[in-house]
N, C-alpha and C positions, 0 to 999 in steps of 0.2 A: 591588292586587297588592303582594306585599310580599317582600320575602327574596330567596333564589334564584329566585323566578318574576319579575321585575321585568322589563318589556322595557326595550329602549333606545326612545329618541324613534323612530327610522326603523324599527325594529324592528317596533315596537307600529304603526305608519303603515302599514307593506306590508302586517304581515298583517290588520288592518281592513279595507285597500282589496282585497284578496283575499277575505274573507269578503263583504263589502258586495257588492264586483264577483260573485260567484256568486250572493248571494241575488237582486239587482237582474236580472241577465243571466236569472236562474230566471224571473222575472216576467215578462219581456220577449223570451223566445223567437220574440214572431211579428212584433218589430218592427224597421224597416229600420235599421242602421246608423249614427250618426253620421255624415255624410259625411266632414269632415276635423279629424284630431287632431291636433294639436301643442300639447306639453307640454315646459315648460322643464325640465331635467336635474334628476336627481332631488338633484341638492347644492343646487341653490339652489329648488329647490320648497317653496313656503312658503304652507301650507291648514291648513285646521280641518276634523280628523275631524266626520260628518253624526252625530247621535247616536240611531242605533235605538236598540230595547228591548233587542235578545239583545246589547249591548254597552254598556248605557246605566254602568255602572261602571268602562267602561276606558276613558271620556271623560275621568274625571278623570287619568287616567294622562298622556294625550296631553297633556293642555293642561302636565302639570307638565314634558313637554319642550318647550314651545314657547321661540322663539328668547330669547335675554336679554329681561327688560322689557315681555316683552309678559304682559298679563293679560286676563281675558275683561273688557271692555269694557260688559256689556248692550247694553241697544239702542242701533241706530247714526245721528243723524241721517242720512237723507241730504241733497246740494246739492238746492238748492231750484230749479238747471236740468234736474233728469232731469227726463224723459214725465209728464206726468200723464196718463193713459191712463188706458180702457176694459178695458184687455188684450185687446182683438181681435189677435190676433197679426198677421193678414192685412192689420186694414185699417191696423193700426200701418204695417207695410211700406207700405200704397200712399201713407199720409202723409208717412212718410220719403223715398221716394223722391219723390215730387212735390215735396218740400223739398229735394233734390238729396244726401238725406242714403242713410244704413243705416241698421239697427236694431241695436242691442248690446244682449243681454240681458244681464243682472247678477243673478244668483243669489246669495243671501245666508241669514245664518242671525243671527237675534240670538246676542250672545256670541264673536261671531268675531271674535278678533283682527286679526287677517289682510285679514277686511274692513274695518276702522277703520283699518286701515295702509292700503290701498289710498287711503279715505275721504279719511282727513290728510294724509298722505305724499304720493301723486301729485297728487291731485285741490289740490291747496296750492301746485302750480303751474303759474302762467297761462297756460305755453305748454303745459302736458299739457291742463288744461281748454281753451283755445281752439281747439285739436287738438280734441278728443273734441266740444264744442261744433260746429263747421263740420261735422264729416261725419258725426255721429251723432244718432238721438234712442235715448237712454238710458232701459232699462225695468226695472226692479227686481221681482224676484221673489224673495219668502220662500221659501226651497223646505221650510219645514214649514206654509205659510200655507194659508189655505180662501177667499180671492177665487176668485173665478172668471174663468178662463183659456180665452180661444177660441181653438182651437189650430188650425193649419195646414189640419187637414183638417175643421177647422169643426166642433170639437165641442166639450161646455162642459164642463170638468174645475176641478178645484181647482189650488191654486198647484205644491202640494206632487205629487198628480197629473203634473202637466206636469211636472215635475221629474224625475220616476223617470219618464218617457217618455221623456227626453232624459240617464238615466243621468248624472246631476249628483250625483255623491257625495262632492264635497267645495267649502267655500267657500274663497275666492269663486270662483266659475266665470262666464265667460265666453263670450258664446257672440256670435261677430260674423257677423251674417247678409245675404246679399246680396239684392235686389230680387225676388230668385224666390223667398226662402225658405230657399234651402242656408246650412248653414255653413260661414263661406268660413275663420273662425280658432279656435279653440277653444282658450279659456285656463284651464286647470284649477292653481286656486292662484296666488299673489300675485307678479308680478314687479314687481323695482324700475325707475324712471321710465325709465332708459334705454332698459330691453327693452320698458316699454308703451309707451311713445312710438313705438318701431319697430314696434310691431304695430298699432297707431293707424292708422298710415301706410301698412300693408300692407294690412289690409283693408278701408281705407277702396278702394284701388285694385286689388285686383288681385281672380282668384276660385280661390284659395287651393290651385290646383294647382301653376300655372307664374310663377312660381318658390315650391317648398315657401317656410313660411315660418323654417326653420331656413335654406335658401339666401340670401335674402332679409337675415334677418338678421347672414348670415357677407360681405354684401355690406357691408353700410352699414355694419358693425363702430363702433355707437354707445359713447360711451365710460359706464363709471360714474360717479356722484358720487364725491366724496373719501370722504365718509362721517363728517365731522366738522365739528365746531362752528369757524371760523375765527377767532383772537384775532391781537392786535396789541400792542407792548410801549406804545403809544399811548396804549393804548383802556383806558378805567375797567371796576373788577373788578365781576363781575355781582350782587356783595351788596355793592355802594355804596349807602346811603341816596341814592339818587336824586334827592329832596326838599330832600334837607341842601346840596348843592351849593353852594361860595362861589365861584367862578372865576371868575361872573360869561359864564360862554360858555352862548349857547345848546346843547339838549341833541340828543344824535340816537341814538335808538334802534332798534336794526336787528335784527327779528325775522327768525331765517332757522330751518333744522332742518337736520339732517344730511344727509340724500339730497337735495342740491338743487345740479345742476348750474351754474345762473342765479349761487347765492352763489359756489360755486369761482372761479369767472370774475368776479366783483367782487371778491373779496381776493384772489385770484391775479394779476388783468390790471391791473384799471381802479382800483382801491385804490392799486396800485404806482407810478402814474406821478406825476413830477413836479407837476403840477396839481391834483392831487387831493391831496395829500398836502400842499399849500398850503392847499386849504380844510379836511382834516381839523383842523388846528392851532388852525383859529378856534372848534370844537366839541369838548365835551368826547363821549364818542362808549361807546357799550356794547355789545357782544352778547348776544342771547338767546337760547335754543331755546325758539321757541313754540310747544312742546309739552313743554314742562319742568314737573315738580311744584315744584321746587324754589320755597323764599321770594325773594320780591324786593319791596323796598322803594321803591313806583313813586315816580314823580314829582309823583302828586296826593296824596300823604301817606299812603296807603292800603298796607296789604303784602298780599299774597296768594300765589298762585303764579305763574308767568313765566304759561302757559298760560291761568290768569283773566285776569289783563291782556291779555294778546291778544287773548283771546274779549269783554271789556268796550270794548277800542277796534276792533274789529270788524275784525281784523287778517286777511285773508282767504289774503293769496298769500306765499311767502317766495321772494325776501324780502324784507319790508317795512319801508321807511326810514320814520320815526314819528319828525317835528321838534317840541319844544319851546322854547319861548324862555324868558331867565335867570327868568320867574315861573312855571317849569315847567307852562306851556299848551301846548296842541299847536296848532301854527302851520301845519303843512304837512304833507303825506305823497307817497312814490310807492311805488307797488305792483306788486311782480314788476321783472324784469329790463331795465334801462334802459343805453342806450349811456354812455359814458367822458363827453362832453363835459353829455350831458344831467346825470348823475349831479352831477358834480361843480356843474353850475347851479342843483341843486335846494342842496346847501351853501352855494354863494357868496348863494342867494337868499337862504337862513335869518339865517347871519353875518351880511351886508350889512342886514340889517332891511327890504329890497326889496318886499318883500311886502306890507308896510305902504301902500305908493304905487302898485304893481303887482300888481292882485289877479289877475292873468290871466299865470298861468307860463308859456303859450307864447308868449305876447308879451315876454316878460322874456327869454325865451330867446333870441327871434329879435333884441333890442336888442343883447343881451351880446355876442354871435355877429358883429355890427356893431360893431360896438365894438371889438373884437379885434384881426376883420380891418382896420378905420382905422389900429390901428397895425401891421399887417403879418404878423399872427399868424393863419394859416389855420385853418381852424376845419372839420371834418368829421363832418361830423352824424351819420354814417353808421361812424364810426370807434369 
């Protein structure tokens, strides 16, 4: 589309899902209803148009409004904890629930943004995966795929099939189902961690009437991330030769990403306090977005982008504190969100060379802690 016919991004989004929704709805006259929808506001609704044929050229359109930064991805690993399943739909449910879980479908499309945001961005944080981990098993459907799908009422369809049965016309969609089969949440398009966390929690417990889950979420009134990269006037600039380092301080490199509530609250909180800000002094100290193209000049003499280096030291959750000692070795790590006193143990462990005598951190911890309190400095573990 070119010239005066150009849509806008939401533009060209409404009226897709109004063409899709007609021809879909045409197809599916004789079938029952969705039972419950809830769909985040349409400012912050963020999917990837399905690509039929009678629109298979205003795909590209769509995509060239997606949000800043994002581009089609191809295929998207997924975590190596979703279902591996049969697709028995039914007997998924009756294994989920004997595990005291739910079943969450995940409808996806290669190419989808939106699903690789979902992928890196929430699933990158421990306490969204430990959330979703406890009360879910996770089941992934292509909805242009041909496995074969045993559906509810027991019969064998393809992926994509089961898809346009359950009127999935856009990625990623969501579909959290309870013990009997209903859909207790239905999430059409990408919310950020805040709002899936609260829906984690919603249809892990409730069945998706009382309290709606727009109530529900006007309760808990979850906060957002900051939505940026945290620096410090401390902290070395992120195109240091890493490698080159004279100071002689062990290194600590702290992989986090922007939508990550966990980091706000370590350079916000537990960064700020006096203690901590003793041990930062003995580390020369960096931040990264590990999920940046950008060059960095690691500490094993190798440059690549911030995001290889993450993905070659196997950087899983942000955010991730990644210790090297003055022969830039990696000595130590902790991964995802740790209290104030812990944090700063895992620095005093590195500086101190502790580690070297003490290969068991929580034993180190539990000394240090003792140690303290001997000279009268309480120590809350919990703080």
């Amino acid at each position: 589309m070119k010239g005066d016919t150009r849509f806008s991004r939401h533009g060209f989004q409404a009226g897709l899902f109004l063409l899709l929704g007609t021809l879909l709805l045409t197809a599916c006259d004789n079938e029952p209803p969705v039972p419950v929808i809830e769909e985040p506001a349409a400012e912050e609704q963020a999917q990837s148009p399905v690509e039929p044929d009678v629109a298979e050229h205003a795909v590209t359109e769509a995509v060239e409004g997606l949000t800043a930064g994002m581009v089609n991805p191809g295929y998207q690993e997924k975590p190596d904890w979703f279902a591996n399943t049969f697709l028995d739909i039914r007997e998924d449910i009756d294994e989920a629930q004997a595990a005291g879980k739910r079943v969450l479908l995940y409808f996806y499309q290669d190419g989808c943004p939106y699903c690789q945001k979902l992928i890196e961005t929430n699933f990158s944080l421990k306490d969204t995966v430990t959330r979703t981990r406890e009360n879910y098993e996770v089941i992934s459907i292509n909805m242009w795929g041909d496995r074969e799908v045993t559906d509810l009422s027991g019969a064998l369809i393809t992926e994509k099939e089961f898809s346009k049965a359950l009127r999935v016309m856009f990625t990623p969609t969501l579909l959290f189902m309870d013990e009997q089969g209903e859909v207790v949440l239905r999430m059409n398009g990408y919310y950020p961690p805040h709002k899936f966390n609260a829906a984690l929690d919603y249809a892990a417990e409730h069945d998706g009437k009382t309290p709606s889950f727009r109530e529900y979420l006007a309760q808990v009134a979850p906060a957002p991330a900051s939505g940026k990269l945290h620096g410090d006037p401390s902290f070395i600039a992120a195109d240091t030769d890493l490698a080159a380092r004279d100071s002689g301080k062990p290194l600590l490199v702290m992989f986090e990403q922007k939508e990550c509530g966990p980091c706000d609250e370590l350079h916000q909180d537990i960064l700020q306090r006096p203690e901590s800000r003793e041990q930062l002094a003995r580390l020369d100290v960096v931040v990264l977005d590990m999920w940046s193209k950008e060059p960095v000049r690691r500490a094993d003499g190798k440059q690549s982008s911030v995001a290889e280096w993450a993905r070659d030291l196997d950087v899983k959750y942000a955010p991730s504190l990644v210790f090297f000692d003055a022969d830039n070795k990696e000595v130590f790590r902790t991964e995802a969100y740790l209290k104030a006193f812990h944090t700063q143990s895992s620095m005093d462990y590195v500086a101190s060379r502790a580690y070297l005598e003490q290969t068991e951190f929580q034993r180190y911890i539990a000394a240090r802690a003792e140690a303290l309190e001997a000279k009268g400095i309480h120590i809350d573990l919990m703080e």
